[in-house]
Each structure stands twice: as structure tokens, then as C-alpha cells.
C-alpha positions in Angstrom: 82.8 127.7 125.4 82.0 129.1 121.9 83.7 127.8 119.2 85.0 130.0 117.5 86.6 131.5 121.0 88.2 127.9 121.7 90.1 128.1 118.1 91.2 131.3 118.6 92.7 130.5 122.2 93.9 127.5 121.0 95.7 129.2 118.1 97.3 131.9 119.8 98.6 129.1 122.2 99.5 126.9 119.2 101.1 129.8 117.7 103.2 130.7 120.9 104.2 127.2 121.8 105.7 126.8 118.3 107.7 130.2 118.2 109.2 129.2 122.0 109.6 124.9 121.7 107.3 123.3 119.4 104.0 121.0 119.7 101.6 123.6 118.6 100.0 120.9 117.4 99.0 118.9 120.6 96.5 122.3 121.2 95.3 123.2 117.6 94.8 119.4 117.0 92.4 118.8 119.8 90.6 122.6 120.0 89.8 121.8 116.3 87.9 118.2 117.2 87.1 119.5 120.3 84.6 122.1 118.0 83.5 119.0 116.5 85.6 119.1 113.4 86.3 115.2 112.3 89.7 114.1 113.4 91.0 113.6 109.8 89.7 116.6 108.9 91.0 118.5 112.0 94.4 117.1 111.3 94.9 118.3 107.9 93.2 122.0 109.0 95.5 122.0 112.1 98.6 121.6 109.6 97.1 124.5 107.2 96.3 127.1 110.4 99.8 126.5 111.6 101.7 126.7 108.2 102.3 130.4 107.9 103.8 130.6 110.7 106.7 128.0 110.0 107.0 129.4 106.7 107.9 132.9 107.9 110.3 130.9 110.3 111.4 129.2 107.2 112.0 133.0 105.1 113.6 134.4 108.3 116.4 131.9 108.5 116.7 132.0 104.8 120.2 133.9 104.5 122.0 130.7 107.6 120.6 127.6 104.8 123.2 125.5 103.8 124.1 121.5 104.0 123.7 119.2 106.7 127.2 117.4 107.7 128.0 115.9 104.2 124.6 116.1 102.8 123.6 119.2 99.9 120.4 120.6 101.2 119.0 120.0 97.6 118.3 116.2 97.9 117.4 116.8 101.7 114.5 119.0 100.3 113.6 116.6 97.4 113.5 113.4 99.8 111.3 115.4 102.4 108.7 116.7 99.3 108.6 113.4 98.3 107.7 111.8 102.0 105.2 114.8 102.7 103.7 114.3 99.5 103.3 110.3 100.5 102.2 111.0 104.2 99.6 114.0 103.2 98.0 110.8 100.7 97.9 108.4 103.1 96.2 110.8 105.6 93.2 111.2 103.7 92.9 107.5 102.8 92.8 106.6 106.6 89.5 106.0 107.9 88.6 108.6 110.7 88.0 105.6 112.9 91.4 104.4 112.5 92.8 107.6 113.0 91.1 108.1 116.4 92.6 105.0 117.3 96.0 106.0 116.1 96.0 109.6 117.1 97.4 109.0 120.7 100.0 106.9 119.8 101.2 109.6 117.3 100.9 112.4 120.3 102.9 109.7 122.5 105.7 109.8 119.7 105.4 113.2 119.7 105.8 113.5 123.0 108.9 111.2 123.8 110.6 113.3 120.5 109.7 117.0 122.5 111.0 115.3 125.7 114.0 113.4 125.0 114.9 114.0 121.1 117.8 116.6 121.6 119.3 114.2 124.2 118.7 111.2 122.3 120.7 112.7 119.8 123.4 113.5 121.3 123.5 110.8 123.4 123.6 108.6 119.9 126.1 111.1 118.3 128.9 109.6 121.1 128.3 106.3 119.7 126.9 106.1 115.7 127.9 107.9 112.8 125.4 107.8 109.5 126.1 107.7 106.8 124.5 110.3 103.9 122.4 107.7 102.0 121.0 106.6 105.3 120.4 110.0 106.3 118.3 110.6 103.0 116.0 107.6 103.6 115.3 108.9 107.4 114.8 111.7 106.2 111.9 110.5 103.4 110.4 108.9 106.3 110.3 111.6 108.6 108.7 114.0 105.2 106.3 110.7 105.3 105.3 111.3 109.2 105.7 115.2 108.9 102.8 115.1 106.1 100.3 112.6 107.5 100.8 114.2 111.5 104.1 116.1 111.8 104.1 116.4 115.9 107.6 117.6 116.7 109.0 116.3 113.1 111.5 119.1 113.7 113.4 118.1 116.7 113.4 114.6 115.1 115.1 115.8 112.0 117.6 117.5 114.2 118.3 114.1 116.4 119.3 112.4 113.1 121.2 115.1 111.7 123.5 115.2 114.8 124.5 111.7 113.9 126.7 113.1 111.1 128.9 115.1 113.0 129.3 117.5 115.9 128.0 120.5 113.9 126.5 123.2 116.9 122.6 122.3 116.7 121.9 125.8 116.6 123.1 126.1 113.2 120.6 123.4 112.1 117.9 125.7 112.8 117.6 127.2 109.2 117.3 123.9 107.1 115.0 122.2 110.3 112.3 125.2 109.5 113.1 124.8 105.8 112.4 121.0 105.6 109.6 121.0 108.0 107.4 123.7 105.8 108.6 122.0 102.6 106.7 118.8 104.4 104.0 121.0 105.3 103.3 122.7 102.4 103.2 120.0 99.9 100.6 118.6 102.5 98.6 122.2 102.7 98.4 121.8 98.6 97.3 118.1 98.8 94.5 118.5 101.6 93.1 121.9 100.0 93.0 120.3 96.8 91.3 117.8 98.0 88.9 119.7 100.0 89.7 118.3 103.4 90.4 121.6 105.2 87.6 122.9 107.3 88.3 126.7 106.1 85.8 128.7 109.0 88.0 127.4 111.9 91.3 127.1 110.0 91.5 130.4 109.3 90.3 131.9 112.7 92.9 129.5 113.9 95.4 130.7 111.4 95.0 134.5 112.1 95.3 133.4 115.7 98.5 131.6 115.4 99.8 134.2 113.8 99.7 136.5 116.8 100.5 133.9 118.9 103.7 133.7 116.8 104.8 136.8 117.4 104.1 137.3 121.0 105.8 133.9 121.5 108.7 135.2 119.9 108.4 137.7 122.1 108.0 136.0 125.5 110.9 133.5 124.1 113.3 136.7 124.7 112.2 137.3 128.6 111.2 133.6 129.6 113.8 131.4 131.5 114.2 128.5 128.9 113.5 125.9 131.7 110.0 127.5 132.3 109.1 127.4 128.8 109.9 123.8 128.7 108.5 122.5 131.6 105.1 124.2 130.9 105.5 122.6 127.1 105.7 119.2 128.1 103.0 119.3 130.8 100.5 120.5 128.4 101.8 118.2 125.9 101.5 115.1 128.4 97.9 116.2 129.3 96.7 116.2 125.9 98.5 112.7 124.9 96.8 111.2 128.2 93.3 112.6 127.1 93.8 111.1 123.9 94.6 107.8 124.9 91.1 107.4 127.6 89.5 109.1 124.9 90.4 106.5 122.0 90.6 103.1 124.6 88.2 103.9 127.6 84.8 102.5 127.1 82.0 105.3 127.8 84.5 108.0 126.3 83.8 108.9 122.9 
């Protein structure tokens, strides 16, 4: 297939997938390496391609922002610029090599968080409470994670927050879209400065995602939620599994 066909495909699907449940990233990720963009490099274009869409997510929800539990939104914001910042860094000092070898594990985490994260969280919210100056160091090390890779950093943040009380996840929507673009976008300013965004498929991929955005939005209001879901998390366990004999098979690069 020609390339630049397979990052347009892969962004209107990345696109969709995030508008409906999330993991956009386990398609723009792969389509970009798959055109033989280096994984590093991939990575930090993947998170550019897919950033306008998450920020108009982000404006959209912008009148329903407000605190989490007993924590101010402000330092939420600050401690995830901080750990995007920190994560974007340490992305471009990891060798591609190492990468490759840790890419599957980071889909795997991922994947577990897209699968299980809403359940795990309330599952834990019968049994923990946090407390707010636990909350902000998670949430540091998720802006850490959600800058170097960021695979379904939002429906982690959302498992932690439900550990300060039994506020309607719904209503954590806003400040989810809000902190995972603040993540993103200090990483978008970090790998463009530093010239580590591969700009011919990025933005094919970006103008792709865009529509895929929309039209996901669109689907989202017809599809039964279970559908969208199911086909989610299959896609999302292929790609993890593809990784994994990719990275620790012998004969396949």
C-alpha cells in the first residue's frame, strides 16, 4: 500500500477511535513505522497528528472545567505540564533500539488501562480513598507517561481521580481532555523544537484525524456503546501482540 494512503487510513481510524473510546494511538503509532518512519520519531509525530483533535475536545468542554474532588484544577494542570515536559525529554533521549524493545510493553499498559481502567477504578473507589497530595504526584507521573507515550493516559487519570470521591465520571470528562492536551502539547512544543516530528506524514495524518474526528463523533451518536468497545479492544490487542513478536521473535524485525 502507498504510504501516504496507509497514514491517511490510519488517521481517519486514529481520529475516529479517539472521538468514540480512545487508543488512536495503537493505529497512528504503527501506520507511521509501518511507512518506515523510526519508532522515536513515529512516536513523537503520532502525538503531534493526533493533538488537534484533543485540543478541540479540550475547547469544547471548556465551559463544564472545574476541580477534581478536593483538588483546584490549577495545580492539576501545573503537575501534568511539568510531567509532560519530563516525559517528552526523556523520549528523545531514548535510543530507538530501546524503544522498540519497550514499545509493546507500553501498548500492553495501554491496553490493560482501555480494558479494565474504568472498572479498576471503581472497583478501588469501594475500598481506598486518596488523598490530594497523593493525587498530585500520580498525576506528575501520569504527565511523565502521557509525554513520552500517552496510550490511554486519559482513562488512567480518570481511574485515580475516582479514588477521591463518588463524583459521576461523566463530569470528569472536561478536565480528563484538558490535562491530557496540556500533556500533549508541551510534548508537541518539545519534539518540534527539537526537530523530531516527521512533518510529510504528520500532517497527512493530522488532516486525516481530523475527519476521522468528526465522523467518529458522529458514529459515537448511532453506534451501540458495546460495539464500539468490543471492536476497540480487538484492534488494540492485535496491534499490542504484533508488537510484542515484532520486538522478541527472532527473524522479525
Amino acid at each position: 500500500m502507498d504510504a501516504t494512503l496507509l497514514l491517511c487510513l490510519a488517521g481517519l481510524t486514529a481520529g475516529a477511535m479517539n472521538a468514540l473510546a480512545g487508543g488512536g494511538s495503537f493505529v497512528s503509532l504503527p501506520a507511521l513505522i509501518a511507512a518506515g518512519v523510526p519508532s522515536v520519531q513515529a512516536n513523537a509525530s503520532s502525538t503531534v497528528a493526533l493533538f488537534p483533535g484533543g485540543l478541540a475536545s479540550a475547547w469544547a468542554y471548556r465551559d463544564q472545567l472545574g476541580p477534581v474532588g478536593a483538588v483546584p484544577l490549577r495545580p492539576l494542570l501545573l503537575a501534568t505540564l511539568a510531567g509532560g515536559m519530563a516525559g517528552a525529554i526523556l523520549l528523545l533521549y531514548t535510543p530507538a533500539k530501546t524503544f522498540d524493545f519497550v514499545l509493546p510493553w507500553l501498548l500492553l499498559v495501554a491496553s490493560l488501562a482501555l480494558s479494565f481502567g474504568r472498572r479498576l477504578g471503581e472497583w478501588l473507589r469501594r475500598r481506598v480513598r486518596i488523598r490530594p497530595a497523593a493525587v498530585l504526584a500520580v498525576q506528575f507521573g501520569l504527565g511523565v507517561y502521557g509525554g513520552y507515550f500517552g496510550g490511554a493516559v486519559g482513562i488512567m487519570m480518570m481511574a485515580i481521580w475516582s479514588l477521591l470521591d463518588d463524583r459521576d465520571l461523566k463530569s470528569l470528562n472536561a478536565p480528563r481532555t484538558l490535562l491530557v492536551s496540556a500533556a500533549n502539547i508541551v510534548a508537541v512544543v518539545i519534539f518540534m523544537a527539537a526537530r523530531a516530528v516527521y512533518w510529510p506524514g504528520t500532517l497527512v495524518m493530522l488532516a486525516a484525524a481530523t475527519v476521522g474526528g468528526y465522523a467518529g463523533a458522529q458514529i459515537g451518536r448511532r453506534a451501540p456503546a458495546r460495539v464500539v468497545r468490543a471492536v476497540t479492544l480487538t484492534l488494540t490487542a492485535c496491534i499490542t501482540v504484533a508488537f510484542f513478536v515484532r520486538a522478541y521473535l527472532p527473524g522479525h524485525p
